[in-house]
C-alpha positions in Angstrom: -64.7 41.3 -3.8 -61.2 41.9 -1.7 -58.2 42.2 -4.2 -56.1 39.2 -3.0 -54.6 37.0 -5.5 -52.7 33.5 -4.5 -48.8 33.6 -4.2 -46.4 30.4 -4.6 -46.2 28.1 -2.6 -49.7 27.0 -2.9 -51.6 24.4 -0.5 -55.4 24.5 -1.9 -58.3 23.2 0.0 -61.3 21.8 -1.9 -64.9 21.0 0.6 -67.5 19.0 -1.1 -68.5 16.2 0.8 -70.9 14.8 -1.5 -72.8 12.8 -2.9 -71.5 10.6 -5.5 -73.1 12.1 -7.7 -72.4 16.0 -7.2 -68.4 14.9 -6.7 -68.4 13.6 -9.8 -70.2 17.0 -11.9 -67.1 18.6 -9.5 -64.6 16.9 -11.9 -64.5 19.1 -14.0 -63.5 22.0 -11.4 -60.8 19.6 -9.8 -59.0 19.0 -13.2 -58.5 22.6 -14.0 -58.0 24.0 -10.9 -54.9 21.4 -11.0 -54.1 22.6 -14.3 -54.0 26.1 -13.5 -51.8 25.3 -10.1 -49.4 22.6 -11.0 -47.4 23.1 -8.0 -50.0 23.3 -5.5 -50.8 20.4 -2.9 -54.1 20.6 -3.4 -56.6 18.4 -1.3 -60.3 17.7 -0.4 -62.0 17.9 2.1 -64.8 15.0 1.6 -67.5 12.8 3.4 -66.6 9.3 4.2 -69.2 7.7 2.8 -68.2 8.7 -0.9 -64.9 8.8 -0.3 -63.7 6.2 -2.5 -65.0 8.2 -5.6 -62.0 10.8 -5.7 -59.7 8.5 -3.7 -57.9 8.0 -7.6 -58.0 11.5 -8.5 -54.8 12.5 -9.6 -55.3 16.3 -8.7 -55.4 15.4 -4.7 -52.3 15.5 -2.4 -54.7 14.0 -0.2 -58.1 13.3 1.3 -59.8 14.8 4.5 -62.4 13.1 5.7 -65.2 14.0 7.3 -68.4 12.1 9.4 -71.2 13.1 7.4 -73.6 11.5 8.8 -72.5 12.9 12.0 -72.6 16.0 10.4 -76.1 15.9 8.4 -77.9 13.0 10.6 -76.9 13.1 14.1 -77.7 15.7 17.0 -76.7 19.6 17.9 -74.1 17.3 20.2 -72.4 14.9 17.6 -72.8 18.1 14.9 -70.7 20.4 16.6 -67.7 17.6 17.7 -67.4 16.7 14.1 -67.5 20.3 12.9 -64.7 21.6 16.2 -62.8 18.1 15.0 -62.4 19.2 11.7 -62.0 23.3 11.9 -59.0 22.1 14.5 -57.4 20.1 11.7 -57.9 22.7 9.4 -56.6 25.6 11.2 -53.1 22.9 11.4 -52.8 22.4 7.9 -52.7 26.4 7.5 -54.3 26.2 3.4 -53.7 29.6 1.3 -57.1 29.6 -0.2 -60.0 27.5 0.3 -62.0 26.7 -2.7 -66.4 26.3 -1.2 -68.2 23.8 -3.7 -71.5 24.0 -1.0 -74.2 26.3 -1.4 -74.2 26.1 2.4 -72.9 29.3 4.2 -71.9 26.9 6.7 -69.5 25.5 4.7 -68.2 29.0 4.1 -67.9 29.9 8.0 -65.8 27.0 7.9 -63.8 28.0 5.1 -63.3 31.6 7.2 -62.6 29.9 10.7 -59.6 28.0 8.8 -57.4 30.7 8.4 -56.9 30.8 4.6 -56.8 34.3 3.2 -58.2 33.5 -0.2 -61.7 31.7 0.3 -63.7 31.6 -3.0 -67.6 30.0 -2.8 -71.1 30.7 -3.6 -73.1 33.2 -1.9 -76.6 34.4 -2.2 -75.7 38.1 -0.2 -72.7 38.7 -1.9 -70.0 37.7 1.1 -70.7 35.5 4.0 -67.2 35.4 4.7 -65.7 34.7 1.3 -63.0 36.8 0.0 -64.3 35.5 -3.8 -68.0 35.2 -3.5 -70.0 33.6 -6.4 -73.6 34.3 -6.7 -75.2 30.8 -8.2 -76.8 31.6 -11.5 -80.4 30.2 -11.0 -81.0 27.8 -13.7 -77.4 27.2 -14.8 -76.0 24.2 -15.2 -73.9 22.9 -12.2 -70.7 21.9 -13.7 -70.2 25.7 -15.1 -71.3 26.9 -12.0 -68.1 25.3 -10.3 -66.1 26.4 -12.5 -67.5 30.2 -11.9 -65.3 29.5 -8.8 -61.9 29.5 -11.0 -63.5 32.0 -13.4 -63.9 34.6 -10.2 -59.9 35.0 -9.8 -59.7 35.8 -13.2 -58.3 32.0 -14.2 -59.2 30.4 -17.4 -62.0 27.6 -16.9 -63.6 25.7 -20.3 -65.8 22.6 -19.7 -64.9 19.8 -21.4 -66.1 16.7 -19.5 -66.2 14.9 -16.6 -63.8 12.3 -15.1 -63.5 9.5 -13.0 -60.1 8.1 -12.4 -59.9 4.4 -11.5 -57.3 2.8 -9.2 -55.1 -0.4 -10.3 -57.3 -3.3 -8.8 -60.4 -1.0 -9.9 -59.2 -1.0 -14.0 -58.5 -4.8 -13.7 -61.9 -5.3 -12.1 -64.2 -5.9 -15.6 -62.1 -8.8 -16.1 -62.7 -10.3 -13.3 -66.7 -8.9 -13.2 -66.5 -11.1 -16.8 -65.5 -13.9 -15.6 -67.5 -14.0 -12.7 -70.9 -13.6 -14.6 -69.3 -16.3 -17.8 -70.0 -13.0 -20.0 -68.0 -12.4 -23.2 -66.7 -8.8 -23.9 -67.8 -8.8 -27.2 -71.8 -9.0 -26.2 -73.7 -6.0 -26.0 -74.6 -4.3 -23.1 -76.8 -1.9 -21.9 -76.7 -0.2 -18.3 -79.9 0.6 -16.7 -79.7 2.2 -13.3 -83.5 1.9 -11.7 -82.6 3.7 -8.3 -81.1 6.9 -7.2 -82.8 9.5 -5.1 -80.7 8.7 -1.8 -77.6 9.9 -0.5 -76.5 10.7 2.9 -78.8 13.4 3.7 -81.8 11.8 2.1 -84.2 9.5 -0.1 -86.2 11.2 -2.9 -88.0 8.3 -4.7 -89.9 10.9 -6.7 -86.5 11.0 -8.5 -87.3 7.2 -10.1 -88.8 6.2 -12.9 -91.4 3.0 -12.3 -89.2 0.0 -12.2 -92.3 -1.8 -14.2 -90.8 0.4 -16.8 -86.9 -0.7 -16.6 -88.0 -4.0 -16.5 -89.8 -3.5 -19.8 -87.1 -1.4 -21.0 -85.1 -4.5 -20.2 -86.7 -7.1 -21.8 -87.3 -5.1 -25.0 -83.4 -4.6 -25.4 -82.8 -8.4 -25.1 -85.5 -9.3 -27.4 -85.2 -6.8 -30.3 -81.6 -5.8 -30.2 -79.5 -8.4 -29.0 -78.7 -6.3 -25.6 -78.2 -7.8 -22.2 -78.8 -5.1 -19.7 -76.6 -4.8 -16.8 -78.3 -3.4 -13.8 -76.5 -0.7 -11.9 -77.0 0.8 -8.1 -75.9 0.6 -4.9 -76.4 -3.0 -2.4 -79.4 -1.5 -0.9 -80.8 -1.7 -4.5 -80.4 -5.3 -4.9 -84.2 -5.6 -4.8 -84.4 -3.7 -7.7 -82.4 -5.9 -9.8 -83.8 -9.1 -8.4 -87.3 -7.8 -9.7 -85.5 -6.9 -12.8 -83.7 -10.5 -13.4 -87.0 -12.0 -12.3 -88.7 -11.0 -15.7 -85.9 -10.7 -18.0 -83.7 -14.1 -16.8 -80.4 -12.6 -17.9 -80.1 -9.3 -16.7 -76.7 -8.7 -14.9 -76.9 -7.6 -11.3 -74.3 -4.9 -10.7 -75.9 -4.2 -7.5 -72.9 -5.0 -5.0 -70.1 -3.2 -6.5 -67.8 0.0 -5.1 -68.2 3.1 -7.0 -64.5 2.5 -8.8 -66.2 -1.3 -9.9 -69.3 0.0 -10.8 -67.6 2.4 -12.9 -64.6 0.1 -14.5 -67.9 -2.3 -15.7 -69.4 0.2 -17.0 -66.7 0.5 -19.6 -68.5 -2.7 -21.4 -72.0 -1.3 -22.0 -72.6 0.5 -25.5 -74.8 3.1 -23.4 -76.5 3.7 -20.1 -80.1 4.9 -19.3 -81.2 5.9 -16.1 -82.5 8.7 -13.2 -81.0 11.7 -12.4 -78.5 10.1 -10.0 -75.1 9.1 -9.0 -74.7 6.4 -11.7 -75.6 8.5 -14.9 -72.9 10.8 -13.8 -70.6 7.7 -13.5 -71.6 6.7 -16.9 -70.9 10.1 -18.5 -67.5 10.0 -16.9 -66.7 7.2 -18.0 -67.1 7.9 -21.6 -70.7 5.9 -22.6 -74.0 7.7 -23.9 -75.9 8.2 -22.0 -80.2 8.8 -21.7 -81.5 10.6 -18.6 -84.7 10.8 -17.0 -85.9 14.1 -16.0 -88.9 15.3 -13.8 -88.4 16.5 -10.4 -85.0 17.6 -11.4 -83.9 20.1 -14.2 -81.8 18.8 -17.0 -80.9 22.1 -17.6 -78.9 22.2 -13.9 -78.2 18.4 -13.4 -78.0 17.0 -16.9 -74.3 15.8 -18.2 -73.1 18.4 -20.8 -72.7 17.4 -24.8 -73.7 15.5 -27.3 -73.3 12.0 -25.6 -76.2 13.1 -23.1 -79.8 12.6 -24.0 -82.2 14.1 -22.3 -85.9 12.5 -21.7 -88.5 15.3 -20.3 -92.4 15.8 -20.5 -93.1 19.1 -20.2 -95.6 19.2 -17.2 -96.8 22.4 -14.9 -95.5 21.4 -11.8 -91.8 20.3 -13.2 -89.1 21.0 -11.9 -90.2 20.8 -8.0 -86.8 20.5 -7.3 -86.1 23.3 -4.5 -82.7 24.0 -2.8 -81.8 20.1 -1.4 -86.1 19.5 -1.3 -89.2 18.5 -2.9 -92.2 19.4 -2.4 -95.3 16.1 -1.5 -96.3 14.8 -4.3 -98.6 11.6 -4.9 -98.4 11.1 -8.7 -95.0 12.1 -9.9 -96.7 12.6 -13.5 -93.4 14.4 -14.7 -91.8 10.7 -14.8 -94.9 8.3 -15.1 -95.6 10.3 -18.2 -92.7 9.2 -20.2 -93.0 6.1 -21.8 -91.1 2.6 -22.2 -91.7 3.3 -26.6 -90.1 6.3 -26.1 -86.9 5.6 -24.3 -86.1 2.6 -26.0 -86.2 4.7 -29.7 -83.9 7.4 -27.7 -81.8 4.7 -26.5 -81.3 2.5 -29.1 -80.8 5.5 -31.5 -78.0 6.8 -28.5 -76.0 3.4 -28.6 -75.7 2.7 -32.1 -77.8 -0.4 -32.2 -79.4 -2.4 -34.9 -82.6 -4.4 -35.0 -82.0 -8.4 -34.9 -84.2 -11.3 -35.1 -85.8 -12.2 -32.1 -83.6 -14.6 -29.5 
């Protein structure tokens, strides 16, 4: 590691370009790296497509945007115009230190090519062209693992939770998501989030529970406790609650919203049960227990941190298969068909507080 600390002023580069999910278990990082450099003009450089999830983020000067799917779906052609465009924007904005939240030595090279003298990231060989490398701890959690990033220039880093920061129109939102649905604020809700398992670079169904499940799940909060579930995702997942509201009638589709709306609604819901995926982290960061579904993925890595997490795992051989951004084939998924409706309703209704009622 090169001796090279950061002297005033600061301009601070952040790259994480996603997913919705990963940004938000970055929170943490963001808030105390903005803590520990309160003058700085500190900015990120993100993916369009999630954009809009750190668009509110107090800690940010500004956003830098980047084509991701030019950069992860298109051709050696589109690839490398995306990646000059950007390294040429960088190399203007002439950023002290670069801060890598990829496991990607690409991400690295870019952080190098910018110019900044101080460029802390992750690093399996010990440099690939970081001043700061971090070697990722296998089976550590990745919230603390970002803040290792802080913790290598000798800067106090203590997880405490994770955030997401909602604009004006995005806080005033539930009001008008009430309305819109004639729902009263003093129901009781429960989010379910039946998808996940797709971002930008890819689609993992193994990730998902059986929806036969949620809809059970569903219909057994309704009837025993009272609970309306809403139904949580992103517009391509609309099937999913369709199939949902057609065997429990009064399930909420929250289906069409932003990431900002999705998370100002969930604000109502006395807890939130779902896959490993964006909107579980959503939840957690917005303050609601939450219940997780583990299989392909380990809790241990991906899992929110404290006590209002709960985690739901069967112990079987082949789990985790989660490898590096991949999974291996798999036909059967037993790590999630294994777990069962009984089970995560006791979890969950033990998780949000609520009583048994008399049937509606």
């Amino acid at each position: 590691m090169q001796n090279i600390t950061l002297n005033p002023p600061q301009k601070i580069l952040c790259i994480k370009l996603g997913a919705m999910g990963d940004l938000v278990m970055c929170s943490a990082f963001f808030d105390q790296l903005g803590r520990n450099f309160p003058q700085a003009k500190i900015f990120l450089l993100t993916g369009i497509t999630y954009a809009s999830v750190m668009e509110s983020h107090p800690v940010f000067e500004g956003l830098i945007l980047a084509d991701d799917k030019a950069i992860y779906k298109s051709g050696p052609l589109a690839r490398s115009r995306e990646t000059f465009r950007l390294l040429a924007l960088l190399r203007r904005e002439k950023f002290d230190a670069v801060f890598v939240l990829h496991k990607d030595w690409r991400f690295n090279l870019l952080a190098k090519l910018s110019g900044a003298h101080v460029r802390v990231g992750f690093s399996r060989d010990g440099q690939g062209g970081l001043t700061h490398p971090v070697a990722p701890k296998p089976g550590g959690n990745e919230r603390e693992g970002y803040l290792d990033l802080l913790r290598a220039l000798d800067l106090p880093a203590v997880y405490e939770r994770s955030f997401y920061y909602l604009s004006f129109s995005e806080d005033e939102f539930l009001q008008e998501f009430l309305q819109s649905h004639g729902l009263r604020g003093d129901e009781n809700f429960i989010g379910i989030g039946p998808g996940g398992g797709k971002n930008v670079k890819s689609f993992m169904p193994t990730r998902r529970w059986p929806l036969e499940n949620f809809i059970a799940l569903a219909k057994r909060f309704r009837e025993e406790l009272n609970a309306r579930a809403i139904i949580f995702g992103g517009p391509d997942e609309k099937d999913l609650a369709r199939a949902i509201q057609e065997r429990c009638a009064d399930g909420v589709d929250a289906t069409a919203l932003s990431f900002g709306e999705m998370a100002s609604v969930m604000r109502l819901c006395s807890g939130y049960i779902g896959n490993d995926s964006g909107p579980l982290h959503i939840a957690d960061a917005m303050g609601a227990q939450t219940v997780g579904l583990y299989g392909p993925t380990d809790p241990k890595v991906q899992a929110p941190l404290g006590p209002r997490h709960t985690v739901v795992l069967k112990q079987v051989d082949c789990s985790p298969c989660y490898d590096n951004g991949s999974f291996p084939d798999c036909a059967h998924i037993k790590c999630l068909t294994s777990i069962e409706v009984d089970e995560v309703f006791a979890k969950a209704k033990l998780m949000a507080g609520l009583k048994d009622c008399k049937p509606i």
